[in-house]
mmCIF file as gemmi writes it, N, C-alpha and C atoms, coordinates in Angstrom:
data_model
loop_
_atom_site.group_PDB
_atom_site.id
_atom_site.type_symbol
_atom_site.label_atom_id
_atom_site.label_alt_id
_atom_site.label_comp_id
_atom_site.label_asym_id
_atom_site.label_entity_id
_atom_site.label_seq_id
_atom_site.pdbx_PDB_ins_code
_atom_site.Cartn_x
_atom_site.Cartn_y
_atom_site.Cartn_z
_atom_site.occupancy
_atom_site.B_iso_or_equiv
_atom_site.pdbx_formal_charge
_atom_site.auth_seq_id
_atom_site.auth_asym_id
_atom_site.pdbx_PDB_model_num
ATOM 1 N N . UNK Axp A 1 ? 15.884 -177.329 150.643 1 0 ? 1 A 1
ATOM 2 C CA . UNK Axp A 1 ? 14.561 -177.501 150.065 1 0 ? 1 A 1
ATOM 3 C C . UNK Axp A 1 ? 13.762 -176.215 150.188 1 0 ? 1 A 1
ATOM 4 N N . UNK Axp A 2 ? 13.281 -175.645 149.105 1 0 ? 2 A 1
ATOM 5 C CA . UNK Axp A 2 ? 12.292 -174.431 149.142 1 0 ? 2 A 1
ATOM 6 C C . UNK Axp A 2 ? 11.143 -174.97 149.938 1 0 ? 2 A 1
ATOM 7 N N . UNK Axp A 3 ? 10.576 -173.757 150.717 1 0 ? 3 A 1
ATOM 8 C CA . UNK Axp A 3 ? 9.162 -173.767 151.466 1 0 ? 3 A 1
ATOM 9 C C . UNK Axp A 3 ? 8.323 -174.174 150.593 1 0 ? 3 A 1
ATOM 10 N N . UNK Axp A 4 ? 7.174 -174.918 150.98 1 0 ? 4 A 1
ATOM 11 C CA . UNK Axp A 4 ? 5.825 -174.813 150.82 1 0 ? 4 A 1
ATOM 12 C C . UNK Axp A 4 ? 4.994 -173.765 150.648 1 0 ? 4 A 1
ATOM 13 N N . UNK Axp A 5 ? 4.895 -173.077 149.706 1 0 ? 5 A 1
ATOM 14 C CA . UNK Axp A 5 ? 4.003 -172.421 150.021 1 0 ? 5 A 1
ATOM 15 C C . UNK Axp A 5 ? 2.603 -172.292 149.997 1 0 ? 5 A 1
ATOM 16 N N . UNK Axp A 6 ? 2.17 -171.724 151.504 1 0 ? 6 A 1
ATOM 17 C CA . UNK Axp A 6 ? 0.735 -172.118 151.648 1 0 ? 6 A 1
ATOM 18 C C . UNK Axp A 6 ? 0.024 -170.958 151.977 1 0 ? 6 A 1
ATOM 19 N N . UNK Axp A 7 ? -1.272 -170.745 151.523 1 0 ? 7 A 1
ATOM 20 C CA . UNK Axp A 7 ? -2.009 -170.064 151.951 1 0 ? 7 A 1
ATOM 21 C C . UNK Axp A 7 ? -2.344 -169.255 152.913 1 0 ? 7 A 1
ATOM 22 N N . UNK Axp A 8 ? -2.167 -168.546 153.239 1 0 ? 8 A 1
ATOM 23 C CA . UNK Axp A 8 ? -2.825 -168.015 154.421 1 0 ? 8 A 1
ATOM 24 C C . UNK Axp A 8 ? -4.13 -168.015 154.32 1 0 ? 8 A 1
ATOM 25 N N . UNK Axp A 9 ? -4.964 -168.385 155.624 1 0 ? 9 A 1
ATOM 26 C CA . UNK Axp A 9 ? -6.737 -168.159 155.517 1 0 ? 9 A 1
ATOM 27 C C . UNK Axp A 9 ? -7.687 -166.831 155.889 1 0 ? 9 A 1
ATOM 28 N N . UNK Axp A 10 ? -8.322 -167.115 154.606 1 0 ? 10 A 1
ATOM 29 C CA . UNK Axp A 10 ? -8.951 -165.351 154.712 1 0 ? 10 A 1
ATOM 30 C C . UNK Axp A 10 ? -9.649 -165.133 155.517 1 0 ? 10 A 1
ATOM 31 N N . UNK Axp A 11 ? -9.852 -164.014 156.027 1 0 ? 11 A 1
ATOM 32 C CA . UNK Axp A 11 ? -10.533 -163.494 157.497 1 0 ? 11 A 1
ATOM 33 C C . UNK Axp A 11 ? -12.243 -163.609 157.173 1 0 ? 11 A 1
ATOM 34 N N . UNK Axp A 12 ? -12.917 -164.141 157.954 1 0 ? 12 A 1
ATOM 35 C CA . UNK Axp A 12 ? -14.575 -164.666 157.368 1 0 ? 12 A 1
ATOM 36 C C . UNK Axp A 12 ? -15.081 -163.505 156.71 1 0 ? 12 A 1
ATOM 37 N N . UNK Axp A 13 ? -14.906 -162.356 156.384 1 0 ? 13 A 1
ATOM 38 C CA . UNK Axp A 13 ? -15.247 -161.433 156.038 1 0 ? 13 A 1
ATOM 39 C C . UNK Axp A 13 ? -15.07 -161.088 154.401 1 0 ? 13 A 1
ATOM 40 N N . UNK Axp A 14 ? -13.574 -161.827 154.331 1 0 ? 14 A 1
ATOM 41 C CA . UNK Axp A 14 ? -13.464 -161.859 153.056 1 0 ? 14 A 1
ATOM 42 C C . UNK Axp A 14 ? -13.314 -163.021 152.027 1 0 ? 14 A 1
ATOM 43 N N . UNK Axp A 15 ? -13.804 -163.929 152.461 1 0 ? 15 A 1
ATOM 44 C CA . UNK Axp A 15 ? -14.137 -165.366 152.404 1 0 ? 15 A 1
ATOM 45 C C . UNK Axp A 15 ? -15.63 -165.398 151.223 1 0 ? 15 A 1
ATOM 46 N N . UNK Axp A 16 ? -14.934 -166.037 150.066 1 0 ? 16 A 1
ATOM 47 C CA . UNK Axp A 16 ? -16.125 -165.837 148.923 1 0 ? 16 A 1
ATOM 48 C C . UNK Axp A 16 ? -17.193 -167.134 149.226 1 0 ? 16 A 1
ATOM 49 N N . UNK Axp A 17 ? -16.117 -168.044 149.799 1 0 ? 17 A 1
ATOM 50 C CA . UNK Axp A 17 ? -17.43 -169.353 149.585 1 0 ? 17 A 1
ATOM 51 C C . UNK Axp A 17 ? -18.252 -169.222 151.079 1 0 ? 17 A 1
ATOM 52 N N . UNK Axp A 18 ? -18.074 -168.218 152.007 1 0 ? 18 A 1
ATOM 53 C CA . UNK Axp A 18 ? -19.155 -167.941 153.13 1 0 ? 18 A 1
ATOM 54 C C . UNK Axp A 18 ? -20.258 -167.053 152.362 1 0 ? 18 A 1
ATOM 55 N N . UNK Axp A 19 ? -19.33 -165.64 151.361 1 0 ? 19 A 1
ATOM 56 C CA . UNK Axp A 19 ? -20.969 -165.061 150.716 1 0 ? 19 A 1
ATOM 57 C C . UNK Axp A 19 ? -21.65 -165.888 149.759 1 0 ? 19 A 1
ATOM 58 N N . UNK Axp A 20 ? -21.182 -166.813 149.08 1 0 ? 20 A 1
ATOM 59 C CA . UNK Axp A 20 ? -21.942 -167.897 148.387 1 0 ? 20 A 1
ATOM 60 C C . UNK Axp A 20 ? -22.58 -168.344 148.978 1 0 ? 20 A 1
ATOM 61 N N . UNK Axp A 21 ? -22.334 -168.987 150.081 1 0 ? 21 A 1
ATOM 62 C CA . UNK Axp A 21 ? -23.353 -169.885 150.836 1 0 ? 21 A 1
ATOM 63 C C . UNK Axp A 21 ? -24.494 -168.793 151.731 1 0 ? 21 A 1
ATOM 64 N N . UNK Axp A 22 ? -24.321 -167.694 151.482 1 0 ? 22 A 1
ATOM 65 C CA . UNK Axp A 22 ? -25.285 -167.225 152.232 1 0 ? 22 A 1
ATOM 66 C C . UNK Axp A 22 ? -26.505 -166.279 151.142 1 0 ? 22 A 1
ATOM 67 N N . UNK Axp A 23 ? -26.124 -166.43 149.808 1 0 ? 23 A 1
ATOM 68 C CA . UNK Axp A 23 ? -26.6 -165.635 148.432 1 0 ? 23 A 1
ATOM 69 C C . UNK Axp A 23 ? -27.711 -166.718 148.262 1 0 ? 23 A 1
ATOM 70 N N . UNK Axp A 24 ? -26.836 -168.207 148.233 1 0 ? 24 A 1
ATOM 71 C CA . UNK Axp A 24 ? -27.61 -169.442 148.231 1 0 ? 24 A 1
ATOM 72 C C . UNK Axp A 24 ? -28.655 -169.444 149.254 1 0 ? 24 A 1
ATOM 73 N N . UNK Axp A 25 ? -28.576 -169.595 150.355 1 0 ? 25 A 1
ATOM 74 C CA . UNK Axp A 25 ? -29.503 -169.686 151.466 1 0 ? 25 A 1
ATOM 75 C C . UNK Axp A 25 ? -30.248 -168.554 151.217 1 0 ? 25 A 1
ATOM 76 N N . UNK Axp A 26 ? -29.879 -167.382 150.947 1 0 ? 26 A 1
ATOM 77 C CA . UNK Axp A 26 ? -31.492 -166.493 150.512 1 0 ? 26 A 1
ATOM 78 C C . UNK Axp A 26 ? -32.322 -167.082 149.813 1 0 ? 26 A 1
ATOM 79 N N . UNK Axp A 27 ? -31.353 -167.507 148.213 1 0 ? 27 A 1
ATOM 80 C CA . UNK Axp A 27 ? -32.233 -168.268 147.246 1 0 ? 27 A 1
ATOM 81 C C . UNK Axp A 27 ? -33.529 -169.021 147.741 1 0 ? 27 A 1
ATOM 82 N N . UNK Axp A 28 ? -32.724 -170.175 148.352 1 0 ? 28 A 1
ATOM 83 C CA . UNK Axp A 28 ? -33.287 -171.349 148.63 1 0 ? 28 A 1
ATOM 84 C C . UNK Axp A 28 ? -34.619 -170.85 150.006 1 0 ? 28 A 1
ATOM 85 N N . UNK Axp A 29 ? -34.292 -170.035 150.61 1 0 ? 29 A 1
ATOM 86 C CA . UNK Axp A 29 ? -35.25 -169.693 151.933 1 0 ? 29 A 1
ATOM 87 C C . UNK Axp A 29 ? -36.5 -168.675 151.186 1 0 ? 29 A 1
ATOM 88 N N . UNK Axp A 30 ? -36.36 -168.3 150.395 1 0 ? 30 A 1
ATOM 89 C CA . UNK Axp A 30 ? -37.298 -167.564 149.678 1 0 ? 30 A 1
ATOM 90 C C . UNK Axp A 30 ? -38.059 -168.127 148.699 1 0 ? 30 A 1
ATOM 91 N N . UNK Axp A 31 ? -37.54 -169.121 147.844 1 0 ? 31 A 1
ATOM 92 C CA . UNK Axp A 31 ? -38.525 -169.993 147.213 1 0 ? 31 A 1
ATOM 93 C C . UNK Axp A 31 ? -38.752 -171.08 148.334 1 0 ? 31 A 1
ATOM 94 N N . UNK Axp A 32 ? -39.028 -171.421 149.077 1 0 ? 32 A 1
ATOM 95 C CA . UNK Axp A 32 ? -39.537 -172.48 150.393 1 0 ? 32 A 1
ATOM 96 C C . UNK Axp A 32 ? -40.546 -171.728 150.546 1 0 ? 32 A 1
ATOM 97 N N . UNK Axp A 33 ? -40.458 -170.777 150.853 1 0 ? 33 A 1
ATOM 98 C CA . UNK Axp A 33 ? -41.295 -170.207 151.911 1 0 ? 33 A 1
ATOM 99 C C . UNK Axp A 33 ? -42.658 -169.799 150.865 1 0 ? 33 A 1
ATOM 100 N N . UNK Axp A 34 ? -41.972 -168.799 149.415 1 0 ? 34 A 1
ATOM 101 C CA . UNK Axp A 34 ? -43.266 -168.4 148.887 1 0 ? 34 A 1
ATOM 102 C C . UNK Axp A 34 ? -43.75 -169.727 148.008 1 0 ? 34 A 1
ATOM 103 N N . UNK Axp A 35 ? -43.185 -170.906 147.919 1 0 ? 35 A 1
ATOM 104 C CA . UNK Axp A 35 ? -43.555 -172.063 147.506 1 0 ? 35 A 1
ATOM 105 C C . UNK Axp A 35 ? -44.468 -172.984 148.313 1 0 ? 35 A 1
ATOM 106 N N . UNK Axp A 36 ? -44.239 -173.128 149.918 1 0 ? 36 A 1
ATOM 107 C CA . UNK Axp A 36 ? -45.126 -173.2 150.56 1 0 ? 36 A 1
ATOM 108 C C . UNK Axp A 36 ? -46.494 -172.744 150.748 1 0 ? 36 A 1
ATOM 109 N N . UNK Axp A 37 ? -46.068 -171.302 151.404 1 0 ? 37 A 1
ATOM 110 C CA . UNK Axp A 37 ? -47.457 -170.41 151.016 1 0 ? 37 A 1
ATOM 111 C C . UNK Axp A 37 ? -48.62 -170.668 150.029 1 0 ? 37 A 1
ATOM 112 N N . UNK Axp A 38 ? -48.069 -170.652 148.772 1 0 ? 38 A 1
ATOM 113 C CA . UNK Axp A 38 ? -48.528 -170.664 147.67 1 0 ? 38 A 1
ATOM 114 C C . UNK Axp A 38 ? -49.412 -172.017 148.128 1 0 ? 38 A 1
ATOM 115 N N . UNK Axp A 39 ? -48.851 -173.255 148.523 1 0 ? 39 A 1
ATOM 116 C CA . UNK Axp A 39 ? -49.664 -174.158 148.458 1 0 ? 39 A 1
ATOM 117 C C . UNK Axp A 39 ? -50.328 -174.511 149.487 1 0 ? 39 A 1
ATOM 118 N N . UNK Axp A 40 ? -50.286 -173.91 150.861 1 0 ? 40 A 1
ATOM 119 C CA . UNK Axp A 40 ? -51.181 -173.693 151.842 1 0 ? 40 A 1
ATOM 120 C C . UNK Axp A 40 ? -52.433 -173.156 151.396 1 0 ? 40 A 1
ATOM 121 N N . UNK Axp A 41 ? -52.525 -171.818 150.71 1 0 ? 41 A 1
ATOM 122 C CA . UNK Axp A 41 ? -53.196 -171.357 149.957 1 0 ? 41 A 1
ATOM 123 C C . UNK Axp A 41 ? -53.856 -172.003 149.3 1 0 ? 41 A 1
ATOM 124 N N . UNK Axp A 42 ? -53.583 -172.971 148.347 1 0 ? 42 A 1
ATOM 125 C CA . UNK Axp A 42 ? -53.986 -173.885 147.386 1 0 ? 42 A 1
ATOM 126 C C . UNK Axp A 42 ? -54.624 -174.723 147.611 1 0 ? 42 A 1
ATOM 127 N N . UNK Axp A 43 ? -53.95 -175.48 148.958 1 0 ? 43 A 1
ATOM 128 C CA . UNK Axp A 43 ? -55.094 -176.576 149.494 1 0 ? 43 A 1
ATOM 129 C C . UNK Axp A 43 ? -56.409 -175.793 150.421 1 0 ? 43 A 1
ATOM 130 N N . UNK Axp A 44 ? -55.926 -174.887 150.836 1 0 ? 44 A 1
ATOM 131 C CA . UNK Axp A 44 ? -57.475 -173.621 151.625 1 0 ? 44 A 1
ATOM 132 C C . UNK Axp A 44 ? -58.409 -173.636 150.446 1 0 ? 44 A 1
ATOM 133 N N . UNK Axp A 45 ? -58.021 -173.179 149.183 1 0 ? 45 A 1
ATOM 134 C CA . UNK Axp A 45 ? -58.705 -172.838 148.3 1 0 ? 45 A 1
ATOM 135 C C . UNK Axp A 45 ? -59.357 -174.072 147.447 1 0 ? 45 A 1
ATOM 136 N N . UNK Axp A 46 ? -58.894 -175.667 147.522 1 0 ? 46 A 1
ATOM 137 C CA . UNK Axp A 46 ? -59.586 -176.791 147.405 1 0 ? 46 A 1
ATOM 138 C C . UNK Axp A 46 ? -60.384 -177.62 147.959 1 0 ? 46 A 1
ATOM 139 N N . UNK Axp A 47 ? -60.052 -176.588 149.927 1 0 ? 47 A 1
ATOM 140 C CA . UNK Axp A 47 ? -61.172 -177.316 150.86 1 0 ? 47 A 1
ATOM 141 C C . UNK Axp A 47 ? -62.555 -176.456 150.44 1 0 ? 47 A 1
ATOM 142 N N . UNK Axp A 48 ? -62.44 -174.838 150.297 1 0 ? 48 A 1
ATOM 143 C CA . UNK Axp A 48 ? -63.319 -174.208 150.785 1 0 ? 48 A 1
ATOM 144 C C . UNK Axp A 48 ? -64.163 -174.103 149.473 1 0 ? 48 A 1
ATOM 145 N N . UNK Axp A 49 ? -63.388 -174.391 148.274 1 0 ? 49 A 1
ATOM 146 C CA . UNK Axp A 49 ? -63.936 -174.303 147.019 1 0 ? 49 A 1
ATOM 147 C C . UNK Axp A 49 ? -63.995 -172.667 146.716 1 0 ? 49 A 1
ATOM 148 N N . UNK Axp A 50 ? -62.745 -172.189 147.026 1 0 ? 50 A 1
ATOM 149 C CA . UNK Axp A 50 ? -62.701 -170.547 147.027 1 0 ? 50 A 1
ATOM 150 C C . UNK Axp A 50 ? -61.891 -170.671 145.831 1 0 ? 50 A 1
ATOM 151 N N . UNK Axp A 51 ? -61.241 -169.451 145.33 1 0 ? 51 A 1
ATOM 152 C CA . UNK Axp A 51 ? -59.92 -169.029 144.302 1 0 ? 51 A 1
ATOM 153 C C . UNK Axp A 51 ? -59.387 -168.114 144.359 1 0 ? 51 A 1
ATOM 154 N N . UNK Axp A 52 ? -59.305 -167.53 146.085 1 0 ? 52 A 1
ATOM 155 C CA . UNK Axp A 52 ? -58.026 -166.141 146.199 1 0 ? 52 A 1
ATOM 156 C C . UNK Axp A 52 ? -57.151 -166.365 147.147 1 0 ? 52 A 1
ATOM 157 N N . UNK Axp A 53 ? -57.631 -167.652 148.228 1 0 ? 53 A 1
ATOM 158 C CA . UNK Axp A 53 ? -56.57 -168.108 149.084 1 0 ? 53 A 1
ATOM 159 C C . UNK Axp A 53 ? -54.992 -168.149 148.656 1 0 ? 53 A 1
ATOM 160 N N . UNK Axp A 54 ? -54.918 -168.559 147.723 1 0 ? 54 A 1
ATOM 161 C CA . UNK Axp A 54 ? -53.192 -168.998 147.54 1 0 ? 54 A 1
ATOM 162 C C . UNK Axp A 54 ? -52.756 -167.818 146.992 1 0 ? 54 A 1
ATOM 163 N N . UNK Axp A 55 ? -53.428 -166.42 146.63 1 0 ? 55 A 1
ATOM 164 C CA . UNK Axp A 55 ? -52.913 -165.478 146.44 1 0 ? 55 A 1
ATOM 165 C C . UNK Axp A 55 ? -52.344 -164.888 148.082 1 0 ? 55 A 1
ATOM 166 N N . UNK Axp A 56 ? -53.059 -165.223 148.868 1 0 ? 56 A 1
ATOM 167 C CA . UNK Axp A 56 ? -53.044 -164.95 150.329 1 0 ? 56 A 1
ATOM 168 C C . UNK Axp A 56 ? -51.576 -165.254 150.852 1 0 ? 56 A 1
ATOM 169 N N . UNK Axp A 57 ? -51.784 -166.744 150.71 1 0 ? 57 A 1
ATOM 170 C CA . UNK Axp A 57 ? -50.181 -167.76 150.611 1 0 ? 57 A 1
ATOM 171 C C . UNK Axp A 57 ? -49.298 -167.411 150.117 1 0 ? 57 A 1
ATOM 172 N N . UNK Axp A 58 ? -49.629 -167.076 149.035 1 0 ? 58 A 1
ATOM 173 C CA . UNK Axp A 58 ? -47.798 -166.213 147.924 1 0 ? 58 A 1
ATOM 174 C C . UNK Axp A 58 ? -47.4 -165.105 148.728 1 0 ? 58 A 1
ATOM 175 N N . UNK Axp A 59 ? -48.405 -164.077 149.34 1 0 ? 59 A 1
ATOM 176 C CA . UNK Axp A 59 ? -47.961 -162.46 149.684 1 0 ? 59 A 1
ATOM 177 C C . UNK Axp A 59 ? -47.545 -163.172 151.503 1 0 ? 59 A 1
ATOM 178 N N . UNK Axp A 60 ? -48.362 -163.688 152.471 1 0 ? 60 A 1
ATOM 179 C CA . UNK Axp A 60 ? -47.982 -164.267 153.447 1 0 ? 60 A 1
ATOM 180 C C . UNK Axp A 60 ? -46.219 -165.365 153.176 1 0 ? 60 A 1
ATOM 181 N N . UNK Axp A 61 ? -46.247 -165.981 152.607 1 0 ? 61 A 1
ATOM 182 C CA . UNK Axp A 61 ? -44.605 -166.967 152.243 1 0 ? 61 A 1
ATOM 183 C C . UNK Axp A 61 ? -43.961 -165.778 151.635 1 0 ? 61 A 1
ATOM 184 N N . UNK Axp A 62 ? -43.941 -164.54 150.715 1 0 ? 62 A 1
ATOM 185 C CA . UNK Axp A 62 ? -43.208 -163.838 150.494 1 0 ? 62 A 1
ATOM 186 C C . UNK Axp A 62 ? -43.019 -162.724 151.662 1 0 ? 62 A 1
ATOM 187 N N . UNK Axp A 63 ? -43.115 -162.294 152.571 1 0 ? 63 A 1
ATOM 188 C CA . UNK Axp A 63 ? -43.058 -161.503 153.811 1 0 ? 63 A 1
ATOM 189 C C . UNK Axp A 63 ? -42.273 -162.776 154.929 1 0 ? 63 A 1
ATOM 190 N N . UNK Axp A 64 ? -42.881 -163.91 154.853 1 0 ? 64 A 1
ATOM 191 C CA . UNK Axp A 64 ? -41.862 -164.585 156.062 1 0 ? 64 A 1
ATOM 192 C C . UNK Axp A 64 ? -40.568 -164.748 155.088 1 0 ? 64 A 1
ATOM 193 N N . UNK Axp A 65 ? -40.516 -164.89 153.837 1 0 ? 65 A 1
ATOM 194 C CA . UNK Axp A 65 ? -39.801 -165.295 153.268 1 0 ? 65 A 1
ATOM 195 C C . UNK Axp A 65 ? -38.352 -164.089 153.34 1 0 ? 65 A 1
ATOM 196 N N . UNK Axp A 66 ? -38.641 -162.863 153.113 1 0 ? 66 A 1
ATOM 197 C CA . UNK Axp A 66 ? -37.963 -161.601 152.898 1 0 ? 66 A 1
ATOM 198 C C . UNK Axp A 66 ? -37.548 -161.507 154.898 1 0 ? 66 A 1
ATOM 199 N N . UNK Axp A 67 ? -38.68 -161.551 155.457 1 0 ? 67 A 1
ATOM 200 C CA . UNK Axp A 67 ? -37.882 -161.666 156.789 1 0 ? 67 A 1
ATOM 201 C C . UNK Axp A 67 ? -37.019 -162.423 157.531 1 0 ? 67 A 1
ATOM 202 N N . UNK Axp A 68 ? -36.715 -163.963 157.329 1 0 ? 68 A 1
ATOM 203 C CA . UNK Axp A 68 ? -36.31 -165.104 157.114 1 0 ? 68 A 1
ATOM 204 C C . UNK Axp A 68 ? -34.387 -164.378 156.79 1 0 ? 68 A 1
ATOM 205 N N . UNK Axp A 69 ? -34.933 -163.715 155.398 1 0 ? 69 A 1
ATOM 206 C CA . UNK Axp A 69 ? -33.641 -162.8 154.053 1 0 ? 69 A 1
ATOM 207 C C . UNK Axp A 69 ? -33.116 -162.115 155.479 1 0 ? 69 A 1
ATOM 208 N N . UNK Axp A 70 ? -33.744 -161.649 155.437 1 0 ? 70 A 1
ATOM 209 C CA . UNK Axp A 70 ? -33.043 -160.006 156.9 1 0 ? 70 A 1
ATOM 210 C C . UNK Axp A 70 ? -32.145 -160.886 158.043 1 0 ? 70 A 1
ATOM 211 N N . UNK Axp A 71 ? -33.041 -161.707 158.599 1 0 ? 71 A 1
ATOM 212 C CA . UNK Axp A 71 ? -32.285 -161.968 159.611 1 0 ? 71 A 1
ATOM 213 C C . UNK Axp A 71 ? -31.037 -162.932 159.525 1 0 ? 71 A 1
ATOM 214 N N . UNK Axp A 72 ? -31.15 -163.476 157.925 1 0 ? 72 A 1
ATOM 215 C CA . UNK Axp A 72 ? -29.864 -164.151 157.793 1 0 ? 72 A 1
ATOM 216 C C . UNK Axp A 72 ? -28.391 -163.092 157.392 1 0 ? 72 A 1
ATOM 217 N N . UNK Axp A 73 ? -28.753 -162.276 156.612 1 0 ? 73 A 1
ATOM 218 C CA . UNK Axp A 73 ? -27.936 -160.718 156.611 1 0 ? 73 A 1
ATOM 219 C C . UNK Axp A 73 ? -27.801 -160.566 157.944 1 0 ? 73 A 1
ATOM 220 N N . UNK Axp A 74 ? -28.367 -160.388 158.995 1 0 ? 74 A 1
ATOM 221 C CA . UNK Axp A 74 ? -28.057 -159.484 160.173 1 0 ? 74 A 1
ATOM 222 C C . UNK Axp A 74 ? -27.04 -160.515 160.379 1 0 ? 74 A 1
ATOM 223 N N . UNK Axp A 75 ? -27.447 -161.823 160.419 1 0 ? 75 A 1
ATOM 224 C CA . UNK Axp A 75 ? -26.662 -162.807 161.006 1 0 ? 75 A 1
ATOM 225 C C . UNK Axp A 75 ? -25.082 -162.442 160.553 1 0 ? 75 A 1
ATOM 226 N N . UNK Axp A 76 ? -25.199 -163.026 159.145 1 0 ? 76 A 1
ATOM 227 C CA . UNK Axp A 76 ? -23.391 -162.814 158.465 1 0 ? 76 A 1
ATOM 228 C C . UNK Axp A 76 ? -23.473 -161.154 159.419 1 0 ? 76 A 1
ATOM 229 N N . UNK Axp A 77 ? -23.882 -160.241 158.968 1 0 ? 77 A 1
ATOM 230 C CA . UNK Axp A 77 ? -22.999 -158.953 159.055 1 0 ? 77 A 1
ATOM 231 C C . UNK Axp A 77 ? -22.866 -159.086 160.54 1 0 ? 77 A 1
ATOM 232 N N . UNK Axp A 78 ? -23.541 -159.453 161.626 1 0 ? 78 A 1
ATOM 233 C CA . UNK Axp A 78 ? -22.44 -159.909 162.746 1 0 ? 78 A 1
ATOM 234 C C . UNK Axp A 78 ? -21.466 -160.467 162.909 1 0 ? 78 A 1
ATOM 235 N N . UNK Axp A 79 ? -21.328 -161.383 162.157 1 0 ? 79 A 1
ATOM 236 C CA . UNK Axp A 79 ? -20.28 -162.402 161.834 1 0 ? 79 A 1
ATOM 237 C C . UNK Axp A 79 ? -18.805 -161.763 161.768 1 0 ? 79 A 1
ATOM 238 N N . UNK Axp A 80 ? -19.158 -161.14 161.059 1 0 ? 80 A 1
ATOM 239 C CA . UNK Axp A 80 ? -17.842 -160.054 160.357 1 0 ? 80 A 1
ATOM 240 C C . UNK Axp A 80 ? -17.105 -159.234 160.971 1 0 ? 80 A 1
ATOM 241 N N . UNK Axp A 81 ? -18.432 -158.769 162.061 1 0 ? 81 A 1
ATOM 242 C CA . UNK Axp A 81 ? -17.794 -157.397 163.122 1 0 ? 81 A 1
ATOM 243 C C . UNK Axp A 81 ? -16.905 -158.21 164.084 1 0 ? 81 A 1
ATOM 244 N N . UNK Axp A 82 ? -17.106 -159.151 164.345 1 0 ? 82 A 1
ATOM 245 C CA . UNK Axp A 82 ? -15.925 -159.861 165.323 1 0 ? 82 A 1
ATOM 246 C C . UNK Axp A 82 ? -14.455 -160.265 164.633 1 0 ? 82 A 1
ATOM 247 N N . UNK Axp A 83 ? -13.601 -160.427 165.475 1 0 ? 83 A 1
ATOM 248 C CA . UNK Axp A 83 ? -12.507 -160.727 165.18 1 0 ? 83 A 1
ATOM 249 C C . UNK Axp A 83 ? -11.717 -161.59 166.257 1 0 ? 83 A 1
């Protein structure tokens, strides 16, 4: 009977559905965050009867949002250096 042949498993480094899932998780962590903001902002700006708060919210959720980005990069690219 011929072998099976099976796969060998790729080293996490070169593993496409780990950079997918982590392209995704930027996605998704960056619209949360400046989507939030935005509406923290929004409700500030419906208590106080203002209209620049949620500009406040977009630039505040886009900075946690981009830092959030970084430290999930640092994360994978540690990931990788091990073996």
């Amino acid at each position: 009977m011929p072998e099976s042949r099976q796969k060998t498993p790729l080293p996490p480094d070169e593993n496409p559905w780990r950079a997918a899932g982590l392209v995704t998780a930027i996605g998704v962590e960056l619209a949360v965050c400046v989507g939030l903001g935005w509406w923290i902002g929004s409700v500030v700006d419906r208590n106080n009867g203002t209209s620049s708060w949620y500009m406040v919210g977009l630039v505040l959720g886009l900075i946690a949002g981009i830092g959030s980005a970084v430290g999930l990069i640092r994360k994978y690219a540690s990931g990788e250096r091990r073996k």
